[in-house]
N, C-alpha and C positions, 0 to 999 in steps of 0.2 A: 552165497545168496543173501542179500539184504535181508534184514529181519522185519519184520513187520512193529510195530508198536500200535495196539489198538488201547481203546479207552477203558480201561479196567473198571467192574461192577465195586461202583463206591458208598451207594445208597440203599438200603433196606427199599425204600419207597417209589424211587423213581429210576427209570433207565435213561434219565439224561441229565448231564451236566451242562454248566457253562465254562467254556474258557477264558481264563482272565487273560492271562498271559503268559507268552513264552518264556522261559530262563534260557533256553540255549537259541542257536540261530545255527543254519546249514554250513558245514565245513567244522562243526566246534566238534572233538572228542572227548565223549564220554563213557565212564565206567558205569555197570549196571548196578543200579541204586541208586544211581545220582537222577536229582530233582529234574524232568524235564520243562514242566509247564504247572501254571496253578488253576485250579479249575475250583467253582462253585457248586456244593450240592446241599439242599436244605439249609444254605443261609451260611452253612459252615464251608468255610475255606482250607484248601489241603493242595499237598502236590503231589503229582504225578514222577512217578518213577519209572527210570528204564530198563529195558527187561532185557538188555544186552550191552555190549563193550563196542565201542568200535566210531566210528565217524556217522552226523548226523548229514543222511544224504538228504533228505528230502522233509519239509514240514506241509502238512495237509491238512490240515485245519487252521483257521483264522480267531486270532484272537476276537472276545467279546460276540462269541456264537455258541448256538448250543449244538452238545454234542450226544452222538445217543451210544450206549455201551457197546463196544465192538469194531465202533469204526474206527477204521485208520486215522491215526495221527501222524504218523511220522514213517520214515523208513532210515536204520541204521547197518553198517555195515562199513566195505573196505572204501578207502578214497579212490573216486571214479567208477566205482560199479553203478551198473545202470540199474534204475526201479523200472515197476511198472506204472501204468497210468494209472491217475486216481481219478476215480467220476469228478464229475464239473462240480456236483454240489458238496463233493468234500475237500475241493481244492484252495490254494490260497491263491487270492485272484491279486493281481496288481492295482486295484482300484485304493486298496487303502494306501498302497504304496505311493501312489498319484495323491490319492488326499494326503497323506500327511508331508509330502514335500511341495504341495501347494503353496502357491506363494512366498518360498523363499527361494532367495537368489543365490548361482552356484558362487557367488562372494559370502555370501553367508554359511552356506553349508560348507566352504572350505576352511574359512574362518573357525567353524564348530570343528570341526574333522580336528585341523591341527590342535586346538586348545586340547580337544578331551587326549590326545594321541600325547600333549605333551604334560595335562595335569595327571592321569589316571595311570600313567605307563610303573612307576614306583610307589600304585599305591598297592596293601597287600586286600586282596580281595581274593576269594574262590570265583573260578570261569563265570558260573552262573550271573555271579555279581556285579563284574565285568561288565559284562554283555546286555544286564538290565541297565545298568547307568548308564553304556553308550546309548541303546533304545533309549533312555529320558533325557538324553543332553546332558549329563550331569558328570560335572568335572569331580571325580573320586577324591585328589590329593582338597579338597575343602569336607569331605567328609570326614566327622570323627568315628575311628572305628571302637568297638568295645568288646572286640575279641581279644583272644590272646596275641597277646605282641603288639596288637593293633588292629590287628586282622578288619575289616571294615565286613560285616554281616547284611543281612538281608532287614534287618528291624535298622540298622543305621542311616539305612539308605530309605529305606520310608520315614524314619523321623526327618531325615531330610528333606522328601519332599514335601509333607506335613507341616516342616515349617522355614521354610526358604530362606525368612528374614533373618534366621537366625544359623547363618550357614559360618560353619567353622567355628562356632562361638561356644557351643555346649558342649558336655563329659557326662559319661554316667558313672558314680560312685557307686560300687556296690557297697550295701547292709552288713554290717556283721551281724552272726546268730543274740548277739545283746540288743543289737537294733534291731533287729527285725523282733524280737518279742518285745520289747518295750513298745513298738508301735503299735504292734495288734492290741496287747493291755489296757494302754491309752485311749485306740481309738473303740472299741467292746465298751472301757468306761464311761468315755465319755456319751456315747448313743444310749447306753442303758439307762443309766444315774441322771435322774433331775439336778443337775446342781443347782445352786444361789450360791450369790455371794455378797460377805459383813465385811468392813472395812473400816479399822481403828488407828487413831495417829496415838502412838506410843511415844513419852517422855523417856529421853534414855538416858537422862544423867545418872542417877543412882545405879544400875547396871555398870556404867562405863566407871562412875567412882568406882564400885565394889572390885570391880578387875582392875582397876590403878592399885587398889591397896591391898589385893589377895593374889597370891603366883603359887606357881608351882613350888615342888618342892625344888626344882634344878634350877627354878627362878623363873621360868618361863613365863608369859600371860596365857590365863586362860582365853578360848577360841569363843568370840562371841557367837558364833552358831549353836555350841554347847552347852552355854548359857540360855540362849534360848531352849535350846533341846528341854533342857532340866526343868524351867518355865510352863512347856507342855508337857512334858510329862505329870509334873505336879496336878495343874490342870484338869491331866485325866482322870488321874487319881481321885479330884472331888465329883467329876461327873464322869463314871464308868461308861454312859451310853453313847457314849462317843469313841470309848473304845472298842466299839465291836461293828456289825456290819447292816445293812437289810438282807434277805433270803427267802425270795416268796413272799411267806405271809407271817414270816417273825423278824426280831430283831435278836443275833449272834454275838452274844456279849462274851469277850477274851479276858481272863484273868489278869494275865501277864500283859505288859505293856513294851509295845516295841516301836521306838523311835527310828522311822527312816528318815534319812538324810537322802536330800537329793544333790550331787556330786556328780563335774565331768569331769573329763580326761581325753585331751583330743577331741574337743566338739561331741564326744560321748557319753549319753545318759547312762549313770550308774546312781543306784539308791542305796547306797549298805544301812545295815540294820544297827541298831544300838538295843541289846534284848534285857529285858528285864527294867527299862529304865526307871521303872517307877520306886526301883530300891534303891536306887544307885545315889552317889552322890554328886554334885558337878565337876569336882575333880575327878572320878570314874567316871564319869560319861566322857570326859575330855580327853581321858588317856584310850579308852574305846577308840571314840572318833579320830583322834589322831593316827593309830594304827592301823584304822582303816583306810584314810586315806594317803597315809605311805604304802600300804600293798594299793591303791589306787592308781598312784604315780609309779609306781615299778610294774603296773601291768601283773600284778598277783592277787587280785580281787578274787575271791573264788563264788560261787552261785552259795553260796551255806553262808556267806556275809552277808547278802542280801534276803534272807529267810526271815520269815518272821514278824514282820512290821505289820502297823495296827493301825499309826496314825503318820500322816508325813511331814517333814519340815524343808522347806526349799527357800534360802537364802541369799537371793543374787544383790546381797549390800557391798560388795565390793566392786559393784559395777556401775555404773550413771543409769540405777533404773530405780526411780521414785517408786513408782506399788505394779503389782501385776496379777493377775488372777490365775492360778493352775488348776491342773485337772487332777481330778481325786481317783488316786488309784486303786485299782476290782480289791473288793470285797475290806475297805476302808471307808468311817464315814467322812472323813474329811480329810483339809490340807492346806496348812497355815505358808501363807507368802510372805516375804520379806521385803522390802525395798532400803535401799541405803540411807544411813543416818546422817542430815544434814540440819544446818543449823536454820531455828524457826522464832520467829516474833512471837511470845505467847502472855495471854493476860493472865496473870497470875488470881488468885483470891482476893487479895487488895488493891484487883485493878490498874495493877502496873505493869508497863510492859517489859520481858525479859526476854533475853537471847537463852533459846534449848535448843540442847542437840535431839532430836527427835528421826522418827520412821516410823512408817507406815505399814501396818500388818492388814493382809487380807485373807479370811477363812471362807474357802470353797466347802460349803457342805452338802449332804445328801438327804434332799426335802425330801423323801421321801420316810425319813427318821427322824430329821431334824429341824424342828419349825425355827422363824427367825427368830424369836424371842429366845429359845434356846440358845443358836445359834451367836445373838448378842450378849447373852450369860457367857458362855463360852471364853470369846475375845475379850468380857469386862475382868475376868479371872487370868488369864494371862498378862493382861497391863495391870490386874493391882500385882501380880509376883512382881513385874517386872519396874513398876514404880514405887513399892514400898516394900512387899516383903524381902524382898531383895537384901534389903540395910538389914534384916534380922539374921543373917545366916555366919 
């Protein structure tokens, strides 16, 4: 005996739904639990499930009606078994079947027929899925699916129809656990924190002399990110209020000073820490930093490398990007930008002009600690390390 399928109690508040639409169509077999239809209640959308195994004989209710708990929806069971009748007002009438082949021509609908029967036949979809895209005309194999294998899902099939123009053209990349916290971090910071931002053109000859004429011990050059690193830290060191955070209604000032590096790998945000830096020397911050971003590139970063940090440094001079302004990451009050050193016309003291190699620093801070006059101290204390005291080291 066919099974009945009635509308299951889906809402604390009301005994009626609306149906959006069907997933299966009559002749389709399904197992019980699989999705039959999607119905609306209190604004939230859910699917309806089936309460047995076997072939869909009959559908009894019409999409985009309301339905009230109990009534027939549908009747499943074996191929060809007979149902019984369903009242007139729970049946599905041929009217919308009429209206939605209105006006087109049996050249058009054969035309549709053959394309979806020859784009969708190898595409990997579940039945439901299927059977929704033939319902919208929508040829599958232009769908990107983003299941496993490829699988084409119920959310790819509505991003498709959400945005048509752009059919076959997109992918969805999933997050890894580093990107997904780095983003929540970011975006918390950035809505919470006031930022401003000071913006200084830095003289870099004396820096770049001082690394022409000091190396490592294996003879290496020191990493100019490092040298900057060493810069702010120093920095901090004369103005401690920049090493610590806002909190309510105090300001969280940190002993120890911890230099993050902002650093990818594969288009991925990674910050490792540089701890202590405010004892350290530039040749120890250099060999720090280096080791972190060899466990960077071999993919061995571990989360205790990026522990710690106080204040940030983010360096994109190796890239054709003059200045740029970042975002100060939780519970830091700021975060020094980089832009690449290019050579610049500059009037000297004696009013002559000279070719410098210069860049441009920009300090995001957190007005709500740090006014701009501060803020301007700040940045005047990193470009004199980095234009004069430099020559004394």
């Amino acid at each position: 005996m066919a099974a009945e399928i009635v509308m299951p109690p889906l809402s604390q508040t009301t005994d009626e739904v609306k149906l959006i639409e069907w997933l299966v169509k009559e002749g389709d077999k399904v197992e019980k639990g699989d999705p039959l239809c999607e119905v609306e209640t209190d604004k939230v959308t859910m699917e309806v499930e089936s309460f047995a195994s076997g072939t869909v004989l009959k559908v009894c209710a019409e999409e985009e009606t309301q339905i009230q708990v109990g009534q027939i929806i549908a009747y499943i069971g074996e191929p060809g078994e007979e149902t019984p009748p369903v009242p007139q007002s729970f049946s599905v009438s041929d009217k919308a079947e009429r209206k939605e082949s209105a006006g087109k021509t049996p050249r058009a609908e054969e035309q549709r027929s053959k394309k979806l029967k020859s784009g969708s036949a190898g595409a990997k979809a579940h039945l439901m899925v299927k059977n929704l895209a033939e319902k919208k005309g929508i040829d599958l194999s232009l769908v990107t699916g983003t299941g496993p294998e490829g699988l084409i899902t119920r959310d790819d099939l509505k991003n498709y129809l959400e945005h048509p123009g752009k059919a076959g053209t997109e992918e969805f990349l999933p997050l890894t656990r580093n990107q997904l916290a780095v983003a929540e971090n970011l975006r918390i910071s950035f809505r919470e924190i006031p930022h401003f931002y000071l913006k200084s053109s830095i003289d870099m000859e004396s820096l770049l002399r001082w690394r022409e004429e000091h190396r490592q011990n294996d003879g290496r050059a020191y990493s100019i990110t490092a040298i900057l690193a060493a810069a702010l830290a120093r920095t901090l060191l004369k103005m401690p209020v920049f090493n610590g955070y806002f909190e309510k209604d105090k300001i969280v000032l940190r002993k120890k000073i911890g230099i993050a590096v902002a650093a990818a790998r594969e288009k991925e945000l990674f910050v490792p820490v540089i701890p202590n830096a405010g004892d350290k020397s530039i040749q120890e911050i250099d060999t720090v930093l280096s080791r972190h971003l060899e466990k960077l590139r071999n993919g061995e970063l571990e989360s205790a490398d990026m522990k710690g940090g106080t204040f940030t440094l983010s360096n994109l001079g190796m890239y054709p990007v003059d200045e740029f302004s970042a975002i100060i990451s939780p519970k830091q009050s700021g975060i020094i930008s980089v832009g690449r050193i290019e050579k610049k016309l500059v009037i000297d003291d004696q009013d002559a002009l000279r070719i410098r190699r210069c860049c441009t620093i920009t300090g995001s801070f957190d007005h709500r600690m740090i006014s701009g006059a501060l803020g301007a101290e700040f940045l005047g204390e990193i470009k004199k390390f980095i234009e004069e005291e430099i020559n004394n080291l």
